[in-house]
N, C-alpha and C positions, 0 to 999 in steps of 0.2 A: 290412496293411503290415508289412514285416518291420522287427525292432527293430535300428538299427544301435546301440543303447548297446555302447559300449568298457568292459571289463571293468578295473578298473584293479587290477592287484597290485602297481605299484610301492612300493619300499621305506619310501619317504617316506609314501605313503599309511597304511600296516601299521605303520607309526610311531606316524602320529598314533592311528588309533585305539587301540593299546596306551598311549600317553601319557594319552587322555581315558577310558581304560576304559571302550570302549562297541565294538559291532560294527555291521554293515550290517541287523542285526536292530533296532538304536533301543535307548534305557534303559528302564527297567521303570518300573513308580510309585513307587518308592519311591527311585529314584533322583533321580525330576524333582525329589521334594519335598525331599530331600538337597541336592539343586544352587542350588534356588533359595534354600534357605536362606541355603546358602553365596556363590551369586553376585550373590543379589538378582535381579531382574525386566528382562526384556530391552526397557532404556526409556531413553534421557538424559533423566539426570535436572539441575533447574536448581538453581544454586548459591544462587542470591538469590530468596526467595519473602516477599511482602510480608504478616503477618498480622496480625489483625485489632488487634491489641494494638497490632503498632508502628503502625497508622493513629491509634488513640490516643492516643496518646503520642505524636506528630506535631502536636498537637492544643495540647499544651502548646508548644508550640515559639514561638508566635503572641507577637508582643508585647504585643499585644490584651488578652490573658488577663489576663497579668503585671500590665497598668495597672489592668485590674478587680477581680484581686486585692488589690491594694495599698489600694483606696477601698474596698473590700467592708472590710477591715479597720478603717480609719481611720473609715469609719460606724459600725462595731458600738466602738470604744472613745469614739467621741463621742458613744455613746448614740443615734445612728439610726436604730435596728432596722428602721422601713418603707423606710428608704435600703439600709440592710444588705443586706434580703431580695429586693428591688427589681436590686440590681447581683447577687446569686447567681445569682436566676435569668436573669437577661441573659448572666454567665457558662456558664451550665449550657448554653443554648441556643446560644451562640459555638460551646461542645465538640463540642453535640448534629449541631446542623448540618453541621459543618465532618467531623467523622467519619461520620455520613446521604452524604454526596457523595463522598467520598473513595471508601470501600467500596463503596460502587453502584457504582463508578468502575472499581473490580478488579476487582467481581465483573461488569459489563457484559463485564469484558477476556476474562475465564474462560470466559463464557458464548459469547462470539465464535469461540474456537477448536474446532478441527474435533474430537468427541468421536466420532466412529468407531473401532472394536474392530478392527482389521485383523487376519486369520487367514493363518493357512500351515499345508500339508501337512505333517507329518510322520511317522516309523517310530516306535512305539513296544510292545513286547511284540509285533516282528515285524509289525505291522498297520498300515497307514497312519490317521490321525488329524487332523481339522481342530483345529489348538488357537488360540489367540489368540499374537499376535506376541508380547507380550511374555512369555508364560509360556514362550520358545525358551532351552534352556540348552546351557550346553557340551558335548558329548556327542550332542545331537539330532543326528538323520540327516532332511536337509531334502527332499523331494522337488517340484523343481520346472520347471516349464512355461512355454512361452510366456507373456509379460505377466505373471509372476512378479515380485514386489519381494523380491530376497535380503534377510531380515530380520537377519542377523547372519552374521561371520565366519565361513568357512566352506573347508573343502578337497575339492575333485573329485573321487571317487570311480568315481561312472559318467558319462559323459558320450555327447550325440549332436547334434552340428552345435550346439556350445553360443555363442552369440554373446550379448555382455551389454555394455547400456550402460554406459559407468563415467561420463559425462560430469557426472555429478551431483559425483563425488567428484575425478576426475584434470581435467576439462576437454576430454578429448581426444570431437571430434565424432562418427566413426565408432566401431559397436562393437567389441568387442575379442572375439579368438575366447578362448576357456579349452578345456582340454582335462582331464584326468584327473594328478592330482596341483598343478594349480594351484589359486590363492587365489580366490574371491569375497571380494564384500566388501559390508556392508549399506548399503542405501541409494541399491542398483544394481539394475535391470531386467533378466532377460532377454527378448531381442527374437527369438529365435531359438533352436530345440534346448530339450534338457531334460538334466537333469542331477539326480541324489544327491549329496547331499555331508554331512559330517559338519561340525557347528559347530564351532570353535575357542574364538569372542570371541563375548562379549554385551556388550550395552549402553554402558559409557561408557568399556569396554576396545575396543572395534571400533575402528577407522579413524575412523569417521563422528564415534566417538564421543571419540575422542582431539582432534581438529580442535573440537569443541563446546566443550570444555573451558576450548581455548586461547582463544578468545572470549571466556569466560565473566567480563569485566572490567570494570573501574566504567568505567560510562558518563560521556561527556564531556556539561555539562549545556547544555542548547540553548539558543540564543537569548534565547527568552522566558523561560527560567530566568534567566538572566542580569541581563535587564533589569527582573523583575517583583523580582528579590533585591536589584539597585542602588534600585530605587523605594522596596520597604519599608526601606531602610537610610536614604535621605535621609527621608523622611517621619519617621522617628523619630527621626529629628534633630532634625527641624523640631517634632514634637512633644514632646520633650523639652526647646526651646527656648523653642517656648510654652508649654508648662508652667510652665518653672523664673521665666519673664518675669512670667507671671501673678502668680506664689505671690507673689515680691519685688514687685511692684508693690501687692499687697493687703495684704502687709505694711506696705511703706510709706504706705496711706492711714489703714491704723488695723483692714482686715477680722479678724475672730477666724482665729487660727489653722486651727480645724479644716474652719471653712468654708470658707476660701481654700483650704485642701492640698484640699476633695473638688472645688471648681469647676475648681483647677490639673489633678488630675486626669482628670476630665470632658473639660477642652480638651483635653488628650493623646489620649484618646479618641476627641476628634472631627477632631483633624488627623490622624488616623491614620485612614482609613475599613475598619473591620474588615466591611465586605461586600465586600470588593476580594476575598478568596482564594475567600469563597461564592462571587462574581458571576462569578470567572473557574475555577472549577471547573466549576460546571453548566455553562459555554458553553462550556471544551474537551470537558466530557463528554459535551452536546448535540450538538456538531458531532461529535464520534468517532463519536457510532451515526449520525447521518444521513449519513456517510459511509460504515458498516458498511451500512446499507440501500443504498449504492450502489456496493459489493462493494469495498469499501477498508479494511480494518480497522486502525484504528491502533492498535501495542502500546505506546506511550508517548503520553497523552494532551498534555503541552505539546509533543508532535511536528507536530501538528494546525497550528500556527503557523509555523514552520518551513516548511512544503510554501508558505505564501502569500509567502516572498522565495527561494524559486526561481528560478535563472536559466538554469540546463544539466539536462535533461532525456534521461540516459542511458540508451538505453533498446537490449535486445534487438531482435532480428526476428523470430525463432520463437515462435509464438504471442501474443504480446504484440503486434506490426505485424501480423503474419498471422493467420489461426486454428488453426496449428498442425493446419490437416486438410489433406493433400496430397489435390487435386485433378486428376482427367486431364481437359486440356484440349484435344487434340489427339489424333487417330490415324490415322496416315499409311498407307494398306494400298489394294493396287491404284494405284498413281498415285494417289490422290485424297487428299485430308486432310479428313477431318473434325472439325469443332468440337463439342464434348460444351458442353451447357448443364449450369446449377446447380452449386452450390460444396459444398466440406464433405461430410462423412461421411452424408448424406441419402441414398439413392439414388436421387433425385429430379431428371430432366433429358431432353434429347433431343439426337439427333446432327444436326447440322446442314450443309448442303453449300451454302458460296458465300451462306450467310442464310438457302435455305430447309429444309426437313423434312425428313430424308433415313430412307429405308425400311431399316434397318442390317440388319434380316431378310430382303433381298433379297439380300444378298451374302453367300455362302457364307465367304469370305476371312474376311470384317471379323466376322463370327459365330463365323467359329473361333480368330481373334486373340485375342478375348477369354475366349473357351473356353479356350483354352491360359495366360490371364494370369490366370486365377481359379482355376486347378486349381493350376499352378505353384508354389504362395503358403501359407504357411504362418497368413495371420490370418484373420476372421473375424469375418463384422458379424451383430448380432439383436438385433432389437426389442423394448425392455424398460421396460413402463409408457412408452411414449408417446417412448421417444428409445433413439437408434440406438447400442447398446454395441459395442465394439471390442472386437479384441484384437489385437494384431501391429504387427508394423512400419509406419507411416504410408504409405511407398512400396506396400508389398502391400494396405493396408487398403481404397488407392487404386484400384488396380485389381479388386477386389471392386465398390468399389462401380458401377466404369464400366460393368463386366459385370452389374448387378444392371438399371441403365439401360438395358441392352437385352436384358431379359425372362429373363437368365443368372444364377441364383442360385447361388452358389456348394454348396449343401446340397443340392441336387435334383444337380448336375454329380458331386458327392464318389459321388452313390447312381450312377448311371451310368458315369459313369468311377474306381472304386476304385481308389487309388494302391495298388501296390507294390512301390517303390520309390524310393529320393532319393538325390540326390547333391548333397548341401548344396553354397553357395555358399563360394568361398574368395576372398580379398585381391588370389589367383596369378590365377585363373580367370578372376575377375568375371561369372561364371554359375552358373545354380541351375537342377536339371532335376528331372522326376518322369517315373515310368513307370505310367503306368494301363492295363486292363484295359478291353476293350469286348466287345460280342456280336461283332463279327469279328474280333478278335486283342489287338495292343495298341497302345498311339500314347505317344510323351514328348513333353512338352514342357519348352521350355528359355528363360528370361528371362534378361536381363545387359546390359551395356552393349555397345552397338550395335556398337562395330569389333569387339571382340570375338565377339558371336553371327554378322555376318556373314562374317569368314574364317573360321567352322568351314557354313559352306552353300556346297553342289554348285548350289542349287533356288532356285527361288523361283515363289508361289504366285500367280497374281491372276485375280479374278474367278473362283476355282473353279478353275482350269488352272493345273497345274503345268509348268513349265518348266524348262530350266537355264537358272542366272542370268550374265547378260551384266556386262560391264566396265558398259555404259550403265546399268545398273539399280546395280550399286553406288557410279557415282559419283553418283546418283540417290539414293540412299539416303544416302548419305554428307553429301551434303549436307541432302537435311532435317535429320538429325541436326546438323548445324551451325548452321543455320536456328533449328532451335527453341531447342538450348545456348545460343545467342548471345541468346535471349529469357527465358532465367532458368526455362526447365524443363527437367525432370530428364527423360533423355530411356532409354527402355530400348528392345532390339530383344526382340522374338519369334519363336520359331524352333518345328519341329516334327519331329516321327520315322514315317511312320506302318510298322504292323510293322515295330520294332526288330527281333523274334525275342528273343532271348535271348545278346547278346553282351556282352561286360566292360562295365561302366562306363566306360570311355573313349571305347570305341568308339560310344558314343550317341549323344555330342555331336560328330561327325564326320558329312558328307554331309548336312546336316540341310536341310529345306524353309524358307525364310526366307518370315514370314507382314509383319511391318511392324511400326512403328514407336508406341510410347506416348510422347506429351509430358504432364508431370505438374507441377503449381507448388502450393506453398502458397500459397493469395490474400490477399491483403491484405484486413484487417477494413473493411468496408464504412462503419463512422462513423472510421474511425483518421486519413482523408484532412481530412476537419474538424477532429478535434483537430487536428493537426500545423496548420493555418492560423489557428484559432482561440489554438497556442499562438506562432508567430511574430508576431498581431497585441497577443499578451502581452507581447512581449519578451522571450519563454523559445525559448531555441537548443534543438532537439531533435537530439541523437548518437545516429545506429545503432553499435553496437558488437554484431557478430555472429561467430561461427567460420567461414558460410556462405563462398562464395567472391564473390570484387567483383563479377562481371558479377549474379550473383543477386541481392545485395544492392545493385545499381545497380539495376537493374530496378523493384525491389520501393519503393525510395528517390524514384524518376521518378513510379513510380502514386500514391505516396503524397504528393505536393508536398515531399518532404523536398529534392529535388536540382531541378531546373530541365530540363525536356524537352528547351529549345531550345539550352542550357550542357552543358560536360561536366563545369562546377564549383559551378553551382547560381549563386543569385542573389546567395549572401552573401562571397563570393569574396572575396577581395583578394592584390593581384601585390605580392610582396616583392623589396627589393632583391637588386641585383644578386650582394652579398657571401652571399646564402645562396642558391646555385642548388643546391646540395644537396637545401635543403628543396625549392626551387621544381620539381626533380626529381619528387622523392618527390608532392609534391600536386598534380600537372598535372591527373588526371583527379578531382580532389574526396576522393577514397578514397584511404585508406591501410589495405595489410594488414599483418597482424604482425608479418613478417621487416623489412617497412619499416619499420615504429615500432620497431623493437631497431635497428637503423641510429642513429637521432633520439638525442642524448643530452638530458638533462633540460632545459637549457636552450634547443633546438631544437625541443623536444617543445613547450614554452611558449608558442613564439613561433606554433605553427598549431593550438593543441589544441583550442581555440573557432572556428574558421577551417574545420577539417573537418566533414562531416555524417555520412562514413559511416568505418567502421572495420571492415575485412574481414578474414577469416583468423584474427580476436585468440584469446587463450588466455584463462583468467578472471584468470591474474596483473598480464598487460599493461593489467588496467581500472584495478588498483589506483594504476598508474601515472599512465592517464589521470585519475583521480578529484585526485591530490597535484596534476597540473598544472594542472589547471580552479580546484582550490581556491586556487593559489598566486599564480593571474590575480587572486584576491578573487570570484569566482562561489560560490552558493549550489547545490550538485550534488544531484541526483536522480539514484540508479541504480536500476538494474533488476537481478535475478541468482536464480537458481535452486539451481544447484549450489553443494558445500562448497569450492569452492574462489574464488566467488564470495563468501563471508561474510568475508575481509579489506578486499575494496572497499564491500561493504555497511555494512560497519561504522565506514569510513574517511566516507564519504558522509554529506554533512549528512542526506540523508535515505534511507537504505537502503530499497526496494523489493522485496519475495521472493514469488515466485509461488506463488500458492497452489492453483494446481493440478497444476504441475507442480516446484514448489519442495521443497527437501529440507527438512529439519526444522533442519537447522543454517544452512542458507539463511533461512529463517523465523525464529530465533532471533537473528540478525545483525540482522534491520532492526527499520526500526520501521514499515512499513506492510508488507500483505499484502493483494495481489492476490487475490482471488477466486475473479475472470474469466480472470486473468492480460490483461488487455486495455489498453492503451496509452490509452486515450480514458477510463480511468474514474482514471487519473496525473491525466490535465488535470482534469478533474471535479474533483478531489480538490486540488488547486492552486488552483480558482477558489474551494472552498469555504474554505480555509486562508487564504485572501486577505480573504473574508468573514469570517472569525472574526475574524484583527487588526483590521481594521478596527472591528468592532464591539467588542473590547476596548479600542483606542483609545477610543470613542465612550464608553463604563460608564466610565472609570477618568478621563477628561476630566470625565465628570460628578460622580462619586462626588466628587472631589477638590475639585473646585469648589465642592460642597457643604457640605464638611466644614472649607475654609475660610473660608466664607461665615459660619459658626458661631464658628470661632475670630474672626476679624474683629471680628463683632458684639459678641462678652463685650469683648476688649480695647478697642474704640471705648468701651463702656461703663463699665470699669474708669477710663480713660482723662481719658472727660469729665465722668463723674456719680460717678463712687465705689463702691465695694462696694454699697453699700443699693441703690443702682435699677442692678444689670447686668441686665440684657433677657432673660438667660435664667437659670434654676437649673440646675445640675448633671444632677438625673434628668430634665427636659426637655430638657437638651442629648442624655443617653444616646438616649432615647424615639426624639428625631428620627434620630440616626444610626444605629439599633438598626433600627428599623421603618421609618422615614419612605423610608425611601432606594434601599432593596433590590431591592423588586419592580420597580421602574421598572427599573433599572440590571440587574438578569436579564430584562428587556424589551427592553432595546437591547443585551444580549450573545447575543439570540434571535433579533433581525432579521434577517429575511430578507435575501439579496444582492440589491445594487444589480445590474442589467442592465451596465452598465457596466464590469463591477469587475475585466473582462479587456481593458479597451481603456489602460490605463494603464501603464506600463514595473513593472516587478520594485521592490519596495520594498527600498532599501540595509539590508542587515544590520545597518549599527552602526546603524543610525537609532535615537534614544532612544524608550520609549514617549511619554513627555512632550517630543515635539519642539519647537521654538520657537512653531509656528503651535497649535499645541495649550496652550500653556502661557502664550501670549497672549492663548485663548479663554478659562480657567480662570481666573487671574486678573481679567480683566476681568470676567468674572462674578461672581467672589466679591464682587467690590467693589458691584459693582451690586446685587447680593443686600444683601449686610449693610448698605449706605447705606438702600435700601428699608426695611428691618427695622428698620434703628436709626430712620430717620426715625417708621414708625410707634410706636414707641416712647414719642420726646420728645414727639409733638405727641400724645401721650392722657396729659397731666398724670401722669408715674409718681409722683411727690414724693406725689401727692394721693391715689391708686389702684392701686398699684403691681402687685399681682394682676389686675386688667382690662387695664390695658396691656403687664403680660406675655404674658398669655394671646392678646390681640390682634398680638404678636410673633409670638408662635406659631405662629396659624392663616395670618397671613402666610408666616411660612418652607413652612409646610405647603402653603398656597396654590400656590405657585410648583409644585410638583407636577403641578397642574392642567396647566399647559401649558409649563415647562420642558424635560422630559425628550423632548418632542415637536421640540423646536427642537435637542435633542444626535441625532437619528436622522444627523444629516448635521453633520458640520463642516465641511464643504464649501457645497452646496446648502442654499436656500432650500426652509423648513418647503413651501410652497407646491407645490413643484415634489416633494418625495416624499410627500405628502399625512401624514390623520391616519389612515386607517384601516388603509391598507395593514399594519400592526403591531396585528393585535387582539390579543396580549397585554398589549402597552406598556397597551390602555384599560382591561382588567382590573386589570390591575396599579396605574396610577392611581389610579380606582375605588375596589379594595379597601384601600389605603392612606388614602384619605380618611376611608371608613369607619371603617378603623380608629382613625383620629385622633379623629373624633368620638365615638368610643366614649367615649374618653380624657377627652376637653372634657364628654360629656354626661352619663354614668353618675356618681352621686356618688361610690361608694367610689374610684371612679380618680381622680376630679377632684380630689379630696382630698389622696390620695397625690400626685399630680404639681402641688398649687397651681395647678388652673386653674377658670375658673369655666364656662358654659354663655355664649355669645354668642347676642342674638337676630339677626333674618335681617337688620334692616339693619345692624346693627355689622358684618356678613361682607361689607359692601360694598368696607368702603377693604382689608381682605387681597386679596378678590380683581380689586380692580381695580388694588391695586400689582402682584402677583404676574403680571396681564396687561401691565402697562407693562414689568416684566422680560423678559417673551417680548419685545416689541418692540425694547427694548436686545440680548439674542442675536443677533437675524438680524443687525442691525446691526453688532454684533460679527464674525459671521463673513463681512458683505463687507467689511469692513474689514482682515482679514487675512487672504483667499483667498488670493492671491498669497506669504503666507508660507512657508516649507519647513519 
């Protein structure tokens, strides 16, 4: 093939390289290591990185700490050194743990992101060289190819038919030609042509990398941040209340000083449940990687929350609703139309006539159709390790592979028919021809959109016989091509030369033989048509928001239940007054495109912006608009976005979504989930498991609380009715129980599995408190019930007489209720019954090992010692565990009592 690269000497060109001191030869070595000295590595880099230190020092932030410090103290000056060394190490473990979770937590995050070395071509000492993206400096001469990723700023030097996506960075759908002295820019494709260019900008002086920057700002704190920051703020009120109650109440009976400051202290302790941030660390951390296994990866763990009160689900169409693999599904040649089976980049299918088999090797026509649509094309499909690599434009990838489908392999065509020569496609044109070479002369062919390829044809070709083409035949043609358009595929003609001879490039595409018609659609992903019903049975509105044009994105909208087959406005419609016929204009058929929505002023936009399903034509600015209007309704927004001009709405978006296969890096840095799949159905997924995680935080933080006032309760009943000498529990058995007793349960039920259910239920309210009123009626009621049980065991084992057996007997009671409490918080809704006990084999471990560890406590001397407890035999373990069972019986009871609550 002859090289058409354009030589470029303009001035601007001869500029820049004497500005960067470098030529079309590339820098030497010793200039690379000069450059990067000086520029640093071709990478954005992030402003805020979280290290290991400030996770420690995080650590101290914890109230928790503070009150263990405080009694850690006041033991070692009251002479308590086994109390002293007993709350150390309880502190040490608070630190130990809470920094073990945290850092797993980052480092799971680190471990998530894509670690791939991305390479590009370049000149260096005259020679081309593979280097690594980031080792690209200013001065580099970049040499690049189809399916090329421009790794930094860069100006045109040579160029040949160079087409490159910018949509990553400008928004705009089609690509844009470049020519010789124009800019690239990183972060962009090309789709088309090749081109040298000399670098200008690296890293986080690019375009790409200027827009990252602007991003780079303290994050608004979510939801759950919100609410988990109000909780610990009242709790330490509350424990600070019961403390200060305590101290003065033990004062006032006569308690010694030091003892009352460590029991005061203690309570603080235990109204405060310092396994709250363990318990809801693991279970955002938990749920992030089972989410990460099901290609969701969240870059902010209390984001994980957040996705379960989701209400609008904004979502792209390419790739994410479809598979982003243009499929040919139709090909109209000879009068006849045939149907192509199989989707996606496979080339895997058959041609089909009227339903049955059709012999596509029987027709000369429909063999050279695609002859001519596989040579014409600039991409390229091969089989690598077990899946089909690309390269090129989707549209041509497409017809590669229709032609692979009927035994035409595009690499065996290139050896028989050698191109030599192209005449790239232009904007003017809307055609793209090649001239190949055969054993009897030469033959072009020519692809483009259909009015177009047929007013340059004399001919037309069917069943093997050429003719001249009639009026009948082009309104024949003209309308398939209507036919199909109107069905949401892309529709191209094919045309043919055979002996051109040797005349201008103009004259090529003039008189040509019209061979027929490709229809081509990205299909819709085959599970996306269940999410989308599984997510309206949620009570989550899904928005397509696409650049595509409306009838596409109707089409696409109808297969997938987003719009209503037998409606032009889908099922969730509603007809507004009379006084906005504007609007009522603008949304007759469901869909609004862009020019429409710049019409809409903000408060117009409001009144339908939850009301539409699809959003046609839009730019990635116009989301950011839609994201403020949704928000302003009070909806919880999920968007979807790829490109850098999509990272204002991602970031505006309670929960930003960036594709992670086809996402830019400042798209990905904008949100807080990433796409994998880039797949619409694994949002919902990731919605249902985010709904499962609150849930199950309500359920741990219901218990924990309940527990920890069950504890306060029982000292103050005690304080109360008996006096300092007989309170029911000691200090370091209050620690013991809220330290160990509590935990594993409570990361038991922040690991439960999701209910079946747990997507038939409307969208949980944003402001909803964690501690709602039905929740904080469970809590309550239980504490009470708990510390009555407790205290009752108590009075009636003579303490006045025995005071050590009847504590200890408190004890193994509180302990008791372990047994089968935590089994009755799986559901604050449902009856223990109805979710069984096993379905949770952690919760039994975790029980289990708890108990164990309790008896460890009660039965090993040197512990029993330290903690004043004695050894129970088996029938004293009767009345703990047959109160602690009458407690489960009071729960259920409790929660039908306030089902009905909100």
């Amino acid at each position: 093939m002859e090289e058409n690269i354009v030589e470029g000497d303009l001035p601007a060109v001869e500029d820049t390289f004497a500005r960067l001191g470098t030529s079309e030869k590339g820098l030497s070595e010793q200039q690379i290591s000069e450059r990067l000295e000086k520029y640093g590595n071709n990478e954005l880099t992030e402003t805020k990185k979280t290290t290991a230190w400030k996770i420690f020092t995080r650590q101290f932030a914890d109230f928790i700490v503070w009150v263990l410090i405080a009694a850690a103290i006041i033991s070692l000056l009251a002479d308590e050194v086994i109390n002293f060394w007993v709350i150390v190490f309880i502190i040490a473990l608070v630190i130990i743990l809470g920094f073990i979770q945290e850092y797993r937590a980052e480092k799971a995050m680190e471990s998530l992101k894509d670690i791939v070395k991305p390479e590009t071509t370049v000149i260096r000492d005259n020679k081309p060289r593979n280097v690594q993206t980031r080792g690209v400096v200013p001065g580099d001469v970049l040499v690049l190819e189809v399916g090329d990723n421009i790794p930094a700023d860069a100006v045109v030097f040579k160029s040949d038919g160079l087409r490159i996506e910018e949509a990553a960075l400008t928004g705009e759908s089609e690509p844009v030609w470049k020519d010789v002295g124009d800019q690239i820019f990183a972060g962009t494709q090309i789709v088309h042509g090749k081109c040298r260019a000399v670098v200008v900008s690296t890293g986080m002086e690019t375009k790409i990398g200027e827009i990252a920057g602007l991003i780079q700002v303290e994050d608004e704190p979510t939801p759950l941040q919100k609410k988990v920051a109000n909780l610990s703020k009242n709790l330490a009120v509350i424990a600070l209340l019961a403390s200060l109650a305590t101290f003065v109440l033990g004062l006032f009976i006569g308690a010694p000083l030091t003892e009352i400051l460590l029991v005061a202290l203690a309570l603080a302790v235990a109204a405060v449940p310092q396994g709250l941030p363990l318990v809801m660390t693991i279970t955002l951390a938990y749920g992030m990687r089972r989410m990460a296994q099901h290609n969701a990866i969240i870059r902010k763990m209390l984001a994980v929350e957040t996705l379960g009160s989701t209400t609008v689900i904004c979502t792209d169409k390419t790739g994410t609703l479809t598979r982003n693999e243009m499929t040919v599904e139709k090909v109209f040649v000879s009068n006849k139309t045939f149907e192509v089976s199989g989707s996606g980049y496979a080339p895997d299918g058959e041609f089909l006539v009227e339903g049955g088999k059709a012999d596509i090797g029987q027709g000369d026509t429909a063999m050279k159709l695609l002859r001519a649509a596989a040579l014409c094309n600039a991409s390229s499909i091969e089989k690598r390790d077990g899946k089909w690599d690309t390269v090129g434009d989707p549209t041509e990838i497409a017809l590669v592979v229709a032609a692979a489908k009927a035994g035409l392999w595009k690499d065996d065509l290139e050896k028989e028919y050698p191109m030599i020569d192209e005449i790239a496609f232009t904007s003017e044109r809307k055609l793209m021809t090649t001239v190949h070479t055969r054993e009897d002369g030469r033959v072009s062919y020519t692809k483009g959109a259909p009015e177009y390829v047929l007013e340059r044809c004399t001919r037309i070709e069917k069943d093997g016989k050429v003719t001249d083409i009639s009026d009948d035949d082009r309104r024949s043609i003209l309308d398939m091509n209507r036919e199909m358009a109107s069905s949401a595929y892309r529709v191209l003609g094919i045309a043919c030369t055979e002996d051109p001879g040797d005349p201008s490039k103009e004259d090529i595409e003039q008189n040509m033989t019209f061979l027929g018609l490709i229809g081509m659609i990205d299909p819709p992903r085959d599970e996306v048509k269940n999410a989308v019903e599984l997510s309206r049975q949620a009570g989550i509105k899904v928005l397509m928001i696409t650049g595509d044009n409306p009838d596409t994105a109707k089409a696409i909208a109808r297969h997938i239940g987003l719009l209503d087959s037998g409606s032009a406005c889908g099922s969730d419609a509603e007809i507004l007054n009379e006084s906005d016929k504007k609007v009522q204009r603008i949304i007759t058929d469901c869909v609004v495109t862009g020019p429409e929505l710049d019409e809409l002023d903000n408060e117009e936009l409001e009144k339908i912006v939850d009301k539409i399903s699809v959003y046609a034509r839009t730019m990635p600015e116009q989301k950011l608009r839609i994201v403020e209007a949704l928000q302003k309704k009070g909806h919880i927004v999920a968007m979807t976005g790829d490109g850098v001009n999509d990272a204002p709405a991602l970031k505006k978006a309670d929960i930003g979504i960036a594709m992670g296969l086809k996402g830019t890096d400042v798209a990905q840095q904008s949100s807080l989930m990433v796409l994998q799949d880039d797949n619409f159905a694994t949002i919902v997924e990731a919605v249902k498991r985010g709904r499962s995680i609150y849930e199950n935080i309500e359920k741990f933080t219901t218990y924990l609380i309940s527990r920890n006032f069950t504890e306060v309760t029982l000292i103050m009943l005690g304080l109360l009715l008996l006096g300092f000498d007989l309170i029911p529990l000691l200090a370091l058995q209050i620690l013991f129980i809220n330290m160990f007793d509590e935990i594993m349960p409570a990361i038991a039920l922040g690991l439960d599995p999701a209910r079946e259910k747990i997507m038939d239920k409307m969208p949980r309210d944003p402001n909803e408190s964690l501690l709602k009123k039905r929740n904080v009626m469970i809590m309550v009621s239980m504490a009470a019930v708990m510390a009555s049980s407790a205290f009752l065991v108590f009075v009636l084992n003579d303490p006045a007489e025995n005071t050590t057996i009847a504590r200890t007997l408190t004890f193994a009671t509180i302990v008791s209720m372990i047994l089968f409490i935590p089994f009755s918080f799986r559901s604050l809704e449902e009856s223990i019954t109805k979710i069984g006990i096993f379905s949770n084999k952690l919760m039994i471990v975790g029980v289990l090992s708890t108990v164990l560890l309790t008896l460890s406590v009660m039965y090993i001397p040197f512990l029993n010692n330290i903690f004043e407890l004695v050894p129970l035999t088996p029938m004293q373990w009767i009345l703990p565990l047959g109160v602690a069972f009458v407690t489960l019986i009071f729960a259920e009871g409790i929660k039908i009592a306030v089902r009905n609550v909100k």
